[in-house]
N, C-alpha and C positions, 0 to 999 in steps of 0.2 A: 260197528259201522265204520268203515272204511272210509277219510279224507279224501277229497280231489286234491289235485293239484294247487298251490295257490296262485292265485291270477296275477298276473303281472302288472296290473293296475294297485294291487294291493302291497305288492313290493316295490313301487315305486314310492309310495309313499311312504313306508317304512324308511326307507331309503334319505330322502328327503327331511324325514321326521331325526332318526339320530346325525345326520348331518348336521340340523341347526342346534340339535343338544350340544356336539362337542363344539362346536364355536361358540357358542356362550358358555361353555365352561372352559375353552381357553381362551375367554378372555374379550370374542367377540370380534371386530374387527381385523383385518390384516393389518393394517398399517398403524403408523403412530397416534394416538386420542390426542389431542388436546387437552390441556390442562385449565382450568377455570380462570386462577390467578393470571394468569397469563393471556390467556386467553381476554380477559378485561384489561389490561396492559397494552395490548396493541387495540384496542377499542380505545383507549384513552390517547396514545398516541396519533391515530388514524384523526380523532377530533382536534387535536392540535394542529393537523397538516390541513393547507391546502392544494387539492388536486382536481386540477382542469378536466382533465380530461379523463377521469374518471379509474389511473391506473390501477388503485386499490379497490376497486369494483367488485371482487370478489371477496374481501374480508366483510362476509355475511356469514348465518351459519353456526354450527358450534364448531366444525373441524379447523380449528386453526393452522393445523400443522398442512392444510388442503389448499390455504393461501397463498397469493401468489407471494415470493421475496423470501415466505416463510417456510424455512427448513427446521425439524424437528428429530430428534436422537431417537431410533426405529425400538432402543429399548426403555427409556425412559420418560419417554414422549416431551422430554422438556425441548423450547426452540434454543437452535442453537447456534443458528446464522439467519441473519436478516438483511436482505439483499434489495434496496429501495434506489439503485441507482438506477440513472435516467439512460433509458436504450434508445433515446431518440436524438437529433443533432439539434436542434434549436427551436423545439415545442415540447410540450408534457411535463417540464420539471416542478416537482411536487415544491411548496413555499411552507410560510409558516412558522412554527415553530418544533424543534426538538422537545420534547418534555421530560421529566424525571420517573415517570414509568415504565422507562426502558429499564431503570435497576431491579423490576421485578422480574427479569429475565434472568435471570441470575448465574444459567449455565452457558449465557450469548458466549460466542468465540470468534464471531465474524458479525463485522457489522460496514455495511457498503452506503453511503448516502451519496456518492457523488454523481455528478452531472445535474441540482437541480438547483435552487435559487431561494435560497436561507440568506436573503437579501442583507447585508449588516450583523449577520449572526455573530455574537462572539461563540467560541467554540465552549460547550458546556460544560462546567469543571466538575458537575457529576460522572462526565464519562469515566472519569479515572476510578470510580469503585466498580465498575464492571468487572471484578478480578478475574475473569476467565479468559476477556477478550483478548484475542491473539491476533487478528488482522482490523484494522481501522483503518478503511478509507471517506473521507470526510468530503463535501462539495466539491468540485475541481469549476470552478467560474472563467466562463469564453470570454467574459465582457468586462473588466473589471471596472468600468465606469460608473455599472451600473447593479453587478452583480460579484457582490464580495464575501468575503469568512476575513472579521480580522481580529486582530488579538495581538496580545506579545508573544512572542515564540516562548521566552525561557519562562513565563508561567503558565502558559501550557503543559510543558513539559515539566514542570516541578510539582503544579498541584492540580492541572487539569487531569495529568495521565498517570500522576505518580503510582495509583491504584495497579492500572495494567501494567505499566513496568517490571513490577513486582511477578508479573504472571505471563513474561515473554512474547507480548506483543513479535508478530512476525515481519508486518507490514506495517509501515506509518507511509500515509500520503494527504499532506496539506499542497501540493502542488497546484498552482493557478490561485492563489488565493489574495490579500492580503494582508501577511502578515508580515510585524515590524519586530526591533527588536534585535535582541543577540545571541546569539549561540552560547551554552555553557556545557561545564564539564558533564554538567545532567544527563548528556547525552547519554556517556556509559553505563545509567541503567537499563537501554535498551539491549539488554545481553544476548539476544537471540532475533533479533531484527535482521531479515536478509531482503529489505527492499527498504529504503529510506528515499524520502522523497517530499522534498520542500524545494522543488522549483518554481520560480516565475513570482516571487513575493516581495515585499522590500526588507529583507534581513541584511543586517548589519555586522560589523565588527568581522573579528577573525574565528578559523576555525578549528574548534578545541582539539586538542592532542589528548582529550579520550573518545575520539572517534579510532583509535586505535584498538579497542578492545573489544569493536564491534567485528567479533571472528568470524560472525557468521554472515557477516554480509557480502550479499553479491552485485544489488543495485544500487547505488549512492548521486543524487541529483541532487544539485545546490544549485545549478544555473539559475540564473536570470535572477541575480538578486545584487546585494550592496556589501559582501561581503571584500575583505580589506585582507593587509597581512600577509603572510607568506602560508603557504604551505605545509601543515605540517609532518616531518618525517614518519610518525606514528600511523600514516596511511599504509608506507610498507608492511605493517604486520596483520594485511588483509590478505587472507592469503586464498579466501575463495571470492575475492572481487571478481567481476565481468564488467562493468561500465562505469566508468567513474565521468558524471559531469560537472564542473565547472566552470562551464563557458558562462561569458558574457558576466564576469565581476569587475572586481580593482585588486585583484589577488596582485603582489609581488612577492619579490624576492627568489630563491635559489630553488631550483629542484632538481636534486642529485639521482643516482642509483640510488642513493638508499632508502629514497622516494617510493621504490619500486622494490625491495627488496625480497619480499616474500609474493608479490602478485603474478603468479607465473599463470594463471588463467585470465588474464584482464586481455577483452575483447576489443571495449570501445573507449576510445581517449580523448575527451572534448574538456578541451582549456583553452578554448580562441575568444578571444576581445580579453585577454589579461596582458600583465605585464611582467610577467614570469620567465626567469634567466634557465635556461635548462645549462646546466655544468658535469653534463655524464663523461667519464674517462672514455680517452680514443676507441680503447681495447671493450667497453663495455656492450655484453652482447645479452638482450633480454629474455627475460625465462618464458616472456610472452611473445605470440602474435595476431596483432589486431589487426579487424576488420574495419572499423571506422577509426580516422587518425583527422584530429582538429586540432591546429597550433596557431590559427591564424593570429598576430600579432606578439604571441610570446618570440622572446631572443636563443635562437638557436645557433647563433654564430656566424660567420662569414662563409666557413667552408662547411660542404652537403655534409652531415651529420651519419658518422660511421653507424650508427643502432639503428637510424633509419633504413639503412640499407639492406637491414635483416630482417625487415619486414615484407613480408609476401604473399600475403590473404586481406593484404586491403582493399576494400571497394569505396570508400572515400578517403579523400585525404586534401587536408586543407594544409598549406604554409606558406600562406599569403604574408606579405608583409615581417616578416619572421629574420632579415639582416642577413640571408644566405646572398653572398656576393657570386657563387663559384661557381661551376659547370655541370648540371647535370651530369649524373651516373649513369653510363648502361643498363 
Protein backbone atom coordinates (compact mmCIF):
# COMPACT_ATOMS: atom_id res chain seq x y z
CA UNK A 1 0.00 0.00 0.00
CA UNK A 2 1.24 3.11 -1.18
CA UNK A 3 1.58 6.62 1.20
CA UNK A 4 -0.07 9.83 0.30
CA UNK A 5 1.68 12.71 0.47
CA UNK A 6 2.36 14.17 3.95
CA UNK A 7 0.13 17.09 4.79
CA UNK A 8 1.46 20.17 5.31
CA UNK A 9 -0.21 20.59 8.65
CA UNK A 10 1.94 17.71 9.77
CA UNK A 11 5.19 19.23 8.63
CA UNK A 12 4.49 22.15 10.24
CA UNK A 13 4.64 20.72 13.27
CA UNK A 14 7.44 18.59 12.87
CA UNK A 15 8.95 21.70 11.88
CA UNK A 16 8.23 23.58 15.03
CA UNK A 17 8.71 20.39 17.24
CA UNK A 18 12.79 19.95 16.28
CA UNK A 19 13.09 23.77 16.29
CA UNK A 20 12.22 23.98 19.98
CA UNK A 21 14.54 20.67 20.44
CA UNK A 22 17.72 22.55 19.11
CA UNK A 23 17.15 25.68 21.40
CA UNK A 24 17.00 23.75 24.37
CA UNK A 25 19.88 22.02 23.52
CA UNK A 26 21.83 25.04 22.67
CA UNK A 27 21.13 26.27 25.59
CA UNK A 28 17.83 27.95 25.22
CA UNK A 29 17.45 31.46 25.06
CA UNK A 30 19.21 34.01 22.50
CA UNK A 31 20.51 36.46 24.71
CA UNK A 32 22.51 36.61 28.07
CA UNK A 33 20.54 34.46 31.42
CA UNK A 34 21.01 35.99 34.31
CA UNK A 35 22.76 34.58 36.96
CA UNK A 36 21.21 33.94 40.47
CA UNK A 37 24.01 35.48 42.57
CA UNK A 38 23.68 38.38 40.98
CA UNK A 39 20.75 38.54 40.20
CA UNK A 40 19.94 38.88 44.38
CA UNK A 41 22.76 41.49 44.44
CA UNK A 42 20.86 43.99 42.48
CA UNK A 43 17.60 42.91 44.56
CA UNK A 44 19.72 43.92 47.61
CA UNK A 45 20.85 46.92 46.13
CA UNK A 46 17.56 48.17 44.43
CA UNK A 47 16.32 47.79 48.57
CA UNK A 48 19.01 50.01 49.64
CA UNK A 49 17.97 52.85 46.95
CA UNK A 50 15.29 55.16 47.11
CA UNK A 51 13.40 55.82 43.91
CA UNK A 52 10.65 58.31 43.24
CA UNK A 53 9.68 57.92 40.53
CA UNK A 54 9.90 54.53 39.92
CA UNK A 55 13.11 54.29 37.41
CA UNK A 56 14.10 50.80 38.35
CA UNK A 57 10.47 49.67 37.60
CA UNK A 58 11.58 47.10 35.69
CA UNK A 59 14.12 45.12 37.92
CA UNK A 60 11.16 42.37 38.31
CA UNK A 61 11.50 39.02 36.96
CA UNK A 62 14.42 36.48 36.70
CA UNK A 63 16.22 38.13 33.47
CA UNK A 64 18.45 40.48 34.87
CA UNK A 65 20.62 41.00 32.26
CA UNK A 66 16.68 42.53 30.59
CA UNK A 67 17.03 45.40 33.29
CA UNK A 68 17.14 48.61 32.69
CA UNK A 69 21.09 50.12 33.52
CA UNK A 70 21.85 46.45 33.30
CA UNK A 71 24.30 45.36 30.76
CA UNK A 72 25.34 41.74 30.83
CA UNK A 73 28.58 39.74 28.79
CA UNK A 74 26.47 37.98 25.65
CA UNK A 75 28.83 34.90 26.67
CA UNK A 76 29.05 34.66 30.08
CA UNK A 77 26.04 36.28 31.17
CA UNK A 78 27.80 37.76 34.20
CA UNK A 79 26.68 42.08 34.41
CA UNK A 80 29.26 43.91 33.53
CA UNK A 81 28.18 47.52 33.51
CA UNK A 82 25.69 49.08 35.49
CA UNK A 83 24.42 52.39 34.32
CA UNK A 84 22.05 54.16 37.10
CA UNK A 85 22.75 57.61 36.25
CA UNK A 86 20.05 60.17 36.25
CA UNK A 87 18.67 61.08 32.50
CA UNK A 88 16.59 63.74 33.76
CA UNK A 89 17.69 67.81 34.83
CA UNK A 90 16.19 68.32 38.29
CA UNK A 91 13.67 65.33 39.17
CA UNK A 92 13.97 61.35 39.42
CA UNK A 93 17.37 61.11 41.18
CA UNK A 94 17.55 57.82 42.78
CA UNK A 95 18.75 58.64 47.06
CA UNK A 96 19.69 56.28 49.63
CA UNK A 97 22.28 54.23 50.06
CA UNK A 98 25.13 52.34 47.96
CA UNK A 99 25.50 48.90 49.59
CA UNK A 100 28.19 46.26 49.63
CA UNK A 101 26.55 43.81 47.23
CA UNK A 102 27.73 45.52 44.43
CA UNK A 103 31.12 43.19 45.23
CA UNK A 104 29.14 40.22 44.09
CA UNK A 105 29.28 41.71 40.73
CA UNK A 106 32.38 40.71 40.37
CA UNK A 107 33.07 40.93 36.58
CA UNK A 108 31.42 45.12 36.78
CA UNK A 109 33.74 47.21 34.51
CA UNK A 110 31.55 50.31 34.36
CA UNK A 111 29.68 51.49 36.88
CA UNK A 112 27.58 55.18 36.27
CA UNK A 113 25.69 56.71 39.47
CA UNK A 114 25.86 60.12 38.62
CA UNK A 115 23.24 62.84 38.50
CA UNK A 116 21.20 61.55 41.70
CA UNK A 117 21.29 62.61 45.42
CA UNK A 118 23.41 60.33 47.88
CA UNK A 119 22.70 63.25 50.11
CA UNK A 120 26.21 63.37 52.63
CA UNK A 121 27.35 60.13 51.17
CA UNK A 122 30.86 59.37 51.87
CA UNK A 123 32.16 57.53 48.88
CA UNK A 124 32.28 53.70 49.83
CA UNK A 125 35.77 52.40 50.35
CA UNK A 126 34.34 48.96 49.25
CA UNK A 127 34.36 50.19 45.75
CA UNK A 128 38.10 49.74 45.59
CA UNK A 129 37.83 45.70 45.49
CA UNK A 130 35.67 45.83 42.48
CA UNK A 131 39.05 44.78 40.72
CA UNK A 132 37.51 44.76 37.12
CA UNK A 133 36.13 48.16 37.23
CA UNK A 134 37.61 50.33 34.67
CA UNK A 135 35.22 53.52 34.38
CA UNK A 136 33.61 55.12 37.80
CA UNK A 137 31.56 57.81 37.61
CA UNK A 138 30.09 58.65 40.92
CA UNK A 139 27.18 61.54 41.77
CA UNK A 140 27.96 64.78 39.87
CA UNK A 141 25.57 67.37 42.57
CA UNK A 142 23.74 70.89 40.88
CA UNK A 143 23.20 72.00 44.48
CA UNK A 144 25.83 71.79 46.64
CA UNK A 145 23.95 73.26 49.50
CA UNK A 146 21.96 70.62 49.67
CA UNK A 147 23.20 67.87 47.67
CA UNK A 148 26.82 66.56 48.28
CA UNK A 149 29.51 63.31 48.03
CA UNK A 150 32.21 64.27 50.43
CA UNK A 151 35.10 62.68 51.63
CA UNK A 152 38.99 63.41 51.65
CA UNK A 153 40.22 63.17 48.21
CA UNK A 154 43.79 61.29 49.22
CA UNK A 155 41.85 58.45 50.98
CA UNK A 156 39.87 57.91 48.37
CA UNK A 157 42.20 57.39 46.38
CA UNK A 158 44.69 55.22 48.58
CA UNK A 159 42.09 52.99 50.14
CA UNK A 160 38.78 53.82 48.59
CA UNK A 161 40.05 52.89 45.03
CA UNK A 162 43.22 51.32 45.58
CA UNK A 163 41.54 48.04 44.51
CA UNK A 164 40.76 49.44 40.92
CA UNK A 165 43.75 51.03 40.44
CA UNK A 166 45.39 47.93 40.39
CA UNK A 167 42.98 47.07 37.38
CA UNK A 168 43.09 50.38 35.03
CA UNK A 169 40.37 52.33 35.85
CA UNK A 170 39.76 54.44 32.64
CA UNK A 171 37.59 57.15 33.82
CA UNK A 172 37.46 58.78 37.42
CA UNK A 173 34.84 61.47 37.75
CA UNK A 174 34.12 63.07 41.36
CA UNK A 175 33.30 66.47 39.61
CA UNK A 176 30.59 68.68 41.34
CA UNK A 177 31.01 67.14 44.45
CA UNK A 178 32.36 67.97 47.83
CA UNK A 179 35.36 66.83 48.32
CA UNK A 180 38.37 68.37 50.61
CA UNK A 181 41.68 67.45 51.00
CA UNK A 182 44.95 67.12 48.95
CA UNK A 183 46.17 65.63 46.05
CA UNK A 184 49.09 62.97 46.32
CA UNK A 185 51.47 61.32 44.50
CA UNK A 186 48.68 58.20 44.60
CA UNK A 187 47.63 59.58 41.68
CA UNK A 188 50.13 57.59 39.56
CA UNK A 189 48.46 54.54 40.20
CA UNK A 190 45.90 55.51 37.77
CA UNK A 191 48.18 54.18 34.86
CA UNK A 192 45.61 54.05 32.32
CA UNK A 193 43.03 56.77 33.11
CA UNK A 194 42.25 58.89 29.95
CA UNK A 195 39.51 61.18 31.63
CA UNK A 196 40.32 62.44 35.10
CA UNK A 197 37.90 64.78 36.56
CA UNK A 198 37.56 66.36 40.10
CA UNK A 199 36.14 69.66 39.19
CA UNK A 200 34.07 72.05 41.14
CA UNK A 201 35.11 70.45 44.91
CA UNK A 202 37.10 72.10 47.74
CA UNK A 203 40.67 70.42 47.17
CA UNK A 204 43.52 71.84 48.31
CA UNK A 205 47.26 72.12 48.14
CA UNK A 206 49.37 71.69 44.97
CA UNK A 207 49.39 69.46 42.17
CA UNK A 208 51.49 66.33 42.32
CA UNK A 209 54.34 65.96 39.59
CA UNK A 210 53.08 62.16 39.31
CA UNK A 211 50.34 63.39 37.18
CA UNK A 212 53.14 63.11 34.85
CA UNK A 213 52.92 59.56 34.20
CA UNK A 214 49.39 59.59 33.45
CA UNK A 215 50.33 58.80 29.52
CA UNK A 216 47.26 58.10 28.66
CA UNK A 217 45.36 60.93 29.44
CA UNK A 218 43.39 62.92 27.34
CA UNK A 219 40.85 64.88 29.79
CA UNK A 220 42.21 66.48 33.06
CA UNK A 221 39.75 69.06 35.04
CA UNK A 222 40.75 70.34 38.31
CA UNK A 223 38.87 73.70 37.97
CA UNK A 224 36.90 75.12 40.43
CA UNK A 225 38.73 74.08 43.47
CA UNK A 226 41.53 75.42 46.22
CA UNK A 227 44.37 74.10 44.64
CA UNK A 228 47.83 76.42 45.34
CA UNK A 229 51.47 76.16 44.02
CA UNK A 230 52.85 76.29 40.75
CA UNK A 231 52.43 74.03 38.01
CA UNK A 232 54.05 71.21 37.53
CA UNK A 233 56.55 70.70 34.42
CA UNK A 234 55.60 66.90 34.50
CA UNK A 235 52.38 67.91 32.57
CA UNK A 236 54.50 68.23 29.46
CA UNK A 237 55.03 64.50 29.25
CA UNK A 238 51.12 64.15 28.38
CA UNK A 239 51.45 63.68 25.15
CA UNK A 240 47.79 62.54 24.17
CA UNK A 241 46.34 65.54 26.44
CA UNK A 242 43.27 67.33 24.59
CA UNK A 243 41.95 69.66 27.53
CA UNK A 244 43.50 70.54 30.27
CA UNK A 245 41.35 72.65 32.95
CA UNK A 246 42.50 74.60 35.65
CA UNK A 247 40.55 77.54 35.86
CA UNK A 248 39.36 79.21 38.77
CA UNK A 249 42.26 78.15 41.57
CA UNK A 250 45.39 80.00 43.37
CA UNK A 251 47.80 78.25 40.99
CA UNK A 252 51.17 80.36 40.80
CA UNK A 253 54.17 80.60 39.63
CA UNK A 254 56.00 80.04 36.17
CA UNK A 255 54.85 78.25 33.12
CA UNK A 256 57.44 77.62 30.45
CA UNK A 257 57.44 75.48 27.09
CA UNK A 258 58.38 72.85 29.00
CA UNK A 259 55.02 73.04 30.32
CA UNK A 260 53.94 71.92 27.11
CA UNK A 261 56.54 69.95 25.82
CA UNK A 262 55.22 66.79 24.49
CA UNK A 263 51.21 68.03 24.16
CA UNK A 264 51.24 68.57 20.53
CA UNK A 265 47.33 67.41 20.63
CA UNK A 266 46.08 69.76 23.35
CA UNK A 267 42.77 71.43 22.18
CA UNK A 268 41.41 73.37 25.09
CA UNK A 269 43.45 75.65 27.67
CA UNK A 270 41.50 77.01 30.63
CA UNK A 271 43.84 78.60 33.40
CA UNK A 272 41.75 82.08 33.97
CA UNK A 273 41.22 83.34 37.55
CA UNK A 274 45.07 82.14 38.35
CA UNK A 275 47.99 83.86 38.98
CA UNK A 276 50.20 82.16 36.68
CA UNK A 277 53.54 83.89 35.00
CA UNK A 278 53.60 82.44 31.42
CA UNK A 279 57.79 82.77 30.51
CA UNK A 280 57.63 80.86 26.79
CA UNK A 281 60.84 82.02 24.58
CA UNK A 282 59.99 84.92 21.79
CA UNK A 283 60.91 82.15 18.99
CA UNK A 284 58.56 79.53 20.74
CA UNK A 285 56.18 78.00 18.29
CA UNK A 286 53.56 75.34 19.69
CA UNK A 287 53.29 71.66 18.59
CA UNK A 288 49.55 72.49 19.32
CA UNK A 289 46.41 74.37 18.02
CA UNK A 290 43.58 75.16 20.15
CA UNK A 291 40.24 75.74 19.97
CA UNK A 292 39.25 77.25 23.35
CA UNK A 293 42.10 79.51 24.88
CA UNK A 294 41.26 80.87 28.68
CA UNK A 295 44.08 83.09 30.43
CA UNK A 296 42.01 85.46 32.00
CA UNK A 297 44.04 86.93 34.87
CA UNK A 298 47.24 84.92 34.32
CA UNK A 299 50.57 87.37 33.27
CA UNK A 300 51.41 87.17 29.77
CA UNK A 301 53.46 90.18 29.66
CA UNK A 302 53.13 93.65 28.17
CA UNK A 303 53.79 92.90 24.57
CA UNK A 304 50.90 90.48 22.32
CA UNK A 305 52.56 87.23 23.01
CA UNK A 306 54.52 85.70 19.71
CA UNK A 307 52.77 81.72 20.28
CA UNK A 308 49.59 83.28 20.55
CA UNK A 309 49.81 84.39 17.18
CA UNK A 310 50.22 80.81 15.87
CA UNK A 311 47.01 80.05 16.91
CA UNK A 312 44.35 79.78 14.38
CA UNK A 313 41.29 77.48 15.16
CA UNK A 314 40.24 79.13 18.10
CA UNK A 315 36.52 79.87 18.81
CA UNK A 316 37.03 81.26 22.28
CA UNK A 317 39.50 83.04 23.70
CA UNK A 318 39.79 84.98 26.91
CA UNK A 319 42.93 87.49 27.99
CA UNK A 320 41.18 89.65 29.98
CA UNK A 321 43.10 91.15 32.52
CA UNK A 322 46.49 89.24 31.52
CA UNK A 323 49.14 92.86 31.63
CA UNK A 324 49.16 92.90 27.69
CA UNK A 325 49.84 96.80 27.28
CA UNK A 326 50.58 96.72 23.29
CA UNK A 327 48.68 96.79 20.05
CA UNK A 328 46.77 94.40 18.72
CA UNK A 329 48.17 92.00 15.87
CA UNK A 330 46.60 91.63 12.44
Amino acid sequence: MQSGPIPIQLLLVLSILYTASFLSSAGGEAGPRCRDDERRALWDIRRGLTDPIGRLSSWVGDDCCAWSGVRCNNKTSHIVALDLHNPYDDYGELGGNIISSLLHLKRLTFLDLSGNDFDGMQIPEFLGSLLRLRHLRLPKMLDLSSNKVDGEISKIIHVGLSGCSRFSLEVLNFGRNQLTGQLSDGLGQFKMLKTLNLDDNMISGSIPSSIGVLSNLRELYFGDNKLNGSVPKTLGQLSNLVVLDLNFNSLTGLLSDAHFANTMGLKALFLSSNSITFVFPSNFVPQFQLTNIHLGSCQLGTRFPAWLQTQHQFSTLDISNVGISDTMPD
